[in-house]
VEXKEDREN-763577 format. One record per residue (C-alpha): residue in one letter; x, z, y. Coordinates in steps of 0.5 Angstrom, whole numbers, padded with zeros to 4 digits, always signed. Layout:
N
aXZY;...
***
This chain:
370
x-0039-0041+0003;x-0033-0043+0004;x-0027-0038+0006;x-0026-0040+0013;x-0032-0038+0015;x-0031-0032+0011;x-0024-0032+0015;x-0029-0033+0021;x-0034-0027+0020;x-0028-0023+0020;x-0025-0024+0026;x-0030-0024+0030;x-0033-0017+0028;x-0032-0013+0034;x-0029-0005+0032;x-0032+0000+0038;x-0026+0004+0038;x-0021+0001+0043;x-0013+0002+0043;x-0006-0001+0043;x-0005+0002+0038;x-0011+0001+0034;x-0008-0007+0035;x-0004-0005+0029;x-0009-0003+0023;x-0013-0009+0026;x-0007-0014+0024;x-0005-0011+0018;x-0011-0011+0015;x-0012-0018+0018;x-0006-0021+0014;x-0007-0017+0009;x-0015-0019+0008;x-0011-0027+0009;x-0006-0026+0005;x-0009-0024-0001;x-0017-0027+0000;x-0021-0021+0000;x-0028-0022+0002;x-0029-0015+0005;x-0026-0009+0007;x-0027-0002+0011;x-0023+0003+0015;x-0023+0009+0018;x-0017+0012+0022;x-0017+0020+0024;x-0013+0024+0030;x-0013+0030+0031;x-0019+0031+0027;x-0022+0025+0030;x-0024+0019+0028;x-0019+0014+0033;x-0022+0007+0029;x-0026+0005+0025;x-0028-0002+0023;x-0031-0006+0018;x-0028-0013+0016;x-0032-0019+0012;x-0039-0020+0009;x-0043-0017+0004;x-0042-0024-0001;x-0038-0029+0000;x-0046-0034+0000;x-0047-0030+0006;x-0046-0029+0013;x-0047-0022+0013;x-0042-0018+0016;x-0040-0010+0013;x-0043-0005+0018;x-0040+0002+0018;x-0047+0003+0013;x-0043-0001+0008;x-0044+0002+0001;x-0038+0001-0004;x-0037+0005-0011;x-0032+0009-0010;x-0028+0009-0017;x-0024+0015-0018;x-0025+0018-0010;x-0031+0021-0014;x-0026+0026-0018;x-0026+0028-0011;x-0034+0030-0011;x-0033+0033-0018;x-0028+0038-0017;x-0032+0041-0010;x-0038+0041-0015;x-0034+0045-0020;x-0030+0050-0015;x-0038+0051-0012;x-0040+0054-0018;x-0033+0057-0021;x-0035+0061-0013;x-0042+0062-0016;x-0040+0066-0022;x-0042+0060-0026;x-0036+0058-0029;x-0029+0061-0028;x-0022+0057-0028;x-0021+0060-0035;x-0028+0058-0038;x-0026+0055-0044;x-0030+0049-0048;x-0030+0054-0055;x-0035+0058-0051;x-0038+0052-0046;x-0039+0047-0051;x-0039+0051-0058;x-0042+0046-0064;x-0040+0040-0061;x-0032+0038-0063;x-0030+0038-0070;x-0022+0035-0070;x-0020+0040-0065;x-0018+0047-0068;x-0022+0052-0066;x-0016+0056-0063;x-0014+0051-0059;x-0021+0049-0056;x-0020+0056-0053;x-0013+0053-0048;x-0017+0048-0047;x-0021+0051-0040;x-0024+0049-0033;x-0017+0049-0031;x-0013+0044-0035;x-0020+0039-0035;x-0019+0039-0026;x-0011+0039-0026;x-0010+0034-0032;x-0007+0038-0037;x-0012+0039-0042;x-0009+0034-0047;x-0015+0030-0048;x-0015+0021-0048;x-0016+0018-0042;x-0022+0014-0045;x-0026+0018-0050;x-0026+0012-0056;x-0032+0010-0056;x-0031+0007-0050;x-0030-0002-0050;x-0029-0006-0044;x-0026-0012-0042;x-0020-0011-0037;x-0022-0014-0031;x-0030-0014-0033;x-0035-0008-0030;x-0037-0003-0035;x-0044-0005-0037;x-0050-0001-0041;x-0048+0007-0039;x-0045+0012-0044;x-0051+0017-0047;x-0051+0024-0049;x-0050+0021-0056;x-0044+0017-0054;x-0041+0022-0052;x-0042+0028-0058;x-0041+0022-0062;x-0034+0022-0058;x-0032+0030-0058;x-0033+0031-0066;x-0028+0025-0067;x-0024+0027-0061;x-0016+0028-0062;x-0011+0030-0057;x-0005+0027-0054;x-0002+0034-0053;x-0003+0041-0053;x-0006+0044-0048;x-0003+0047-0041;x+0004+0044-0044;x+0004+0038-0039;x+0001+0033-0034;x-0004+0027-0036;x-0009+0023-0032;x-0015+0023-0037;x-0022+0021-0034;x-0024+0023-0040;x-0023+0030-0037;x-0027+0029-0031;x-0033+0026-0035;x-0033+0032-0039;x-0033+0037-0032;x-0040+0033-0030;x-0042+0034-0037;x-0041+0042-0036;x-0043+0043-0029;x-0051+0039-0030;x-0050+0045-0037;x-0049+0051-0033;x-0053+0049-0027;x-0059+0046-0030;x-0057+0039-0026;x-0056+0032-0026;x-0050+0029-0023;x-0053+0026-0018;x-0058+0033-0017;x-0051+0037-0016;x-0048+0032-0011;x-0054+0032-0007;x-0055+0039-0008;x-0048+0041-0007;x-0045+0035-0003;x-0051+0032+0002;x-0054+0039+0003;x-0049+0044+0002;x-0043+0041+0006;x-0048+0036+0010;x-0044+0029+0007;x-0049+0024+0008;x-0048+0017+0005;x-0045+0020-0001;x-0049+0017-0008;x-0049+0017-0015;x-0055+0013-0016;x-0058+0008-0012;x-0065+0006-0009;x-0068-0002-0008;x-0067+0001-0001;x-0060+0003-0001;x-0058-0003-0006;x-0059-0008+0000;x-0053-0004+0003;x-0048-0005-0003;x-0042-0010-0002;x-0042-0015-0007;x-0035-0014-0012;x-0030-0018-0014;x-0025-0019-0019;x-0018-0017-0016;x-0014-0022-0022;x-0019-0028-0020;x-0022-0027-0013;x-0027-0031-0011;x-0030-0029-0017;x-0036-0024-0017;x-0038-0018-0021;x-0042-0013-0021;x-0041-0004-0020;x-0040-0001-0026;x-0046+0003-0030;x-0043+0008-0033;x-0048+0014-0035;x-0045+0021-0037;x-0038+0018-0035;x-0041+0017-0027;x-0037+0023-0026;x-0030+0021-0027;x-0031+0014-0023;x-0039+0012-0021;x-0040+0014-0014;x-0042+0010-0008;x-0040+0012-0001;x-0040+0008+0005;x-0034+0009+0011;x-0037+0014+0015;x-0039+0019+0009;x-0032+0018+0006;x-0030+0020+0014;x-0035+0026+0014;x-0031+0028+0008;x-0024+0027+0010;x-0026+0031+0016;x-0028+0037+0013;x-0023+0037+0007;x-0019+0037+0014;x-0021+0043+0017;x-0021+0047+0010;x-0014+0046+0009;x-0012+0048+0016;x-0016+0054+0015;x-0014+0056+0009;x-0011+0063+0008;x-0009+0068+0003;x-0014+0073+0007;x-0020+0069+0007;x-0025+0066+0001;x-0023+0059-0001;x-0028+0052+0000;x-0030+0049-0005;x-0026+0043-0001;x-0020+0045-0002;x-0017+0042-0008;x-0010+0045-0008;x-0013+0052-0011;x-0008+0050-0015;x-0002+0045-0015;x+0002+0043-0021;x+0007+0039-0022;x+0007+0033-0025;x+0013+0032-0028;x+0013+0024-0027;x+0017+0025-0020;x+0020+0030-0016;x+0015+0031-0011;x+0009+0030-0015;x+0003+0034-0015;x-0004+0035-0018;x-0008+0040-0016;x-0015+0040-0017;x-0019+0034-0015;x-0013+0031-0011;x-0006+0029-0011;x+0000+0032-0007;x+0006+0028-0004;x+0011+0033-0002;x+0018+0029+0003;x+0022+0030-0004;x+0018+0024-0006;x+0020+0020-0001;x+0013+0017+0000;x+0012+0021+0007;x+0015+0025+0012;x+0011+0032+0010;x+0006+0033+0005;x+0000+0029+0004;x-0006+0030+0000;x-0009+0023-0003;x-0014+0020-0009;x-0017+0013-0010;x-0021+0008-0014;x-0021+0002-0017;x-0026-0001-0022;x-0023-0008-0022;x-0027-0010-0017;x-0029-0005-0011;x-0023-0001-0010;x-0022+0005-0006;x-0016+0010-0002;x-0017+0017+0002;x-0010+0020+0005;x-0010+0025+0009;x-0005+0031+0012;x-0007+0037+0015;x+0000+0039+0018;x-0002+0033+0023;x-0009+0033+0022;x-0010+0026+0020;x-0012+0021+0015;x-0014+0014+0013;x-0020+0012+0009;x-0021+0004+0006;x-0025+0002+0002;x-0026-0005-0001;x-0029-0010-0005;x-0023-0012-0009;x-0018-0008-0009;x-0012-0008-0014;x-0004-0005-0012;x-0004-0009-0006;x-0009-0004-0003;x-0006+0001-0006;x+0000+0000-0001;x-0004-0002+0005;x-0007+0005+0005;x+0001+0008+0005;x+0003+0003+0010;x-0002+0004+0015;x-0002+0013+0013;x+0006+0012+0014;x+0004+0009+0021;x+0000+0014+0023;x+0004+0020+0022;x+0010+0016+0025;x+0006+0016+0031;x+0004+0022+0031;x+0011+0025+0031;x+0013+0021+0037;
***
């Protein structure tokens, strides 16, 4: 198929919510899909806890005419640290796990290079907030950059990895992204639980927050709806979604734009409800809020980044996360002090995408300020 056609099909997918101002997503997201030939894109807008606009761009494969529709499935990347923080926060409420379980009596036989003393610092709160001092990646981890994550990761990779493992620094002493970090929260929620990954989102995310059109595995029925993923360096080039075994819990997610939605709202009025007197959600992330100590401004909490107007990024504080898996990419930004937010989720993705979303985020707020 060729990317006019491709650039046909785009335009031509009518959006059901219609407003002036709705013009302007529709025409960022149009120049942005033009200018940096992506095949495939969809988006949700929310207003005053409202979805205002929501709009699928593209097609499901460049060699099709097959248009996104709002049951679109995309792998969600690193949004999926999002689902395990809520899983984590809903057995810590349980009495399953608390914030300061540490891996010491969670995981006893399993490390080697870390002293035993220093296992007990590292605990549920360090692995949610990043300041638990392990890697990013456990080492036995290879990929190619740019290509997808083949083959999963096993029970046996990731022993093999913990008895090796060294850390980056002390526990609690300072933030560091780590992936490795979520994996491991999976890892210990199906122990305590008795649960798969998936089992525990569609026990707690499905069924308990009632967010549908969240996975973690796919049946034949539901691959027909996944979005076909392109290398954001080279893209008209076609990947594949990443199979990532016990590692699915830092990054291998799928969602389509209305399961993103439903999340957001939700996240939406359990921030706003939140109250020193009454019992927190599991979907407030920000039980917690450290700083980063990479800006001023920047906070991480339990699952989800804060941007505070020290930052600069926005007016008022703004609460976000997202993917990318050098093919489908992600963004989730929301503020509760205006009761909106905007999620994306693409086929291809790349920091272009990544600006996308804070451009059409600082749209949204200005608005709401006028």
């Amino acid at each position: 198929m060729t990317l006019i056609r491709s650039a046909l099909i785009t335009l031509c997918f009518i959006s059901p919510f219609v407003s002036a101002d709705n013009d302007f997503f529709d025409n960022e997201i149009k120049t942005y899909m033009k200018a940096n030939n992506v095949p495939a894109l969809s988006v949700g807008v929310i207003e005053n806890g409202k979805v205002t606009f929501k709009h699928g761009y593209g097609v499901y494969n460049r060699n099709s005419d097959q248009a996104i529709k709002d049951d679109s499935l995309f792998q969600i990347g690193s949004q999926t640290k999002v689902l395990t923080s809520i899983i984590t926060l809903a057995l810590i409420d349980e009495g399953r796990l608390s914030h300061t379980s540490n891996i010491a009596e969670l995981l006893p036989e399993h490390f080697q290079a870390i002293d035993k003393n220093v296992l007990k610092n590292i605990t549920i709160d360090t692995l949610l907030s990043h300041r638990s001092g392990l890697p990013n990646y456990p080492s036995n981890v290879t990929r190619v950059d740019g290509d997808a994550m083949k083959g999963g990761y096993s029970e046996a990779q990731l022993f093999t990895a913990l008895k090796t493992v060294e850390l980056a620094h002390q526990p609690n002493s300072k933030f560091a992204y780590s992936n490795f970090n979520y994996a491991l929260l999976g890892y210990i929620a199906s122990k305590v639980s008795g649960k798969t990954y998936a089992q525990l989102v569609k026990h707690y995310i499905n069924d308990g927050f009632a967010v549908n059109d969240v996975y973690v595995q796919l049946s034949p029925q539901l691959q027909k709806r996944l979005v076909t993923p392109y290398r954001k360096d080279q893209r008209d080039i076609a990947t594949s979604a990443w199979n990532m075994g016990l590692l699915t819990p830092h990054g291998g997610a799928y969602a389509s734009i209305d399961g993103m939605l439903e999340l957001m709202k939700k996240q939406l009025i359990a921030y706003n409800n939140h109250s020193e007197d009454k019992p927190t959600s599991p979907l407030f992330s920000s039980q917690a809020d450290y700083a980063t100590g990479l800006y001023d401004g920047l906070n991480y909490g339990y699952g989800m980044f804060s941007a505070t107007p020290e930052l600069g990024l926005y007016p008022q504080t703004v609460y976000w996360h997202g993917g990318d898996l050098d093919g489908f990419g992600s963004e989730y930004v929301f503020a509760p002090q205006s009761n909106s937010g905007v999620v994306l989720l693409t086929s291809s993705g790349g920091k272009e995408f990544v600006m996308l979303g804070r451009k059409l985020m600082r749209h949204l707020l200005a608005k709401g300020s006028e």
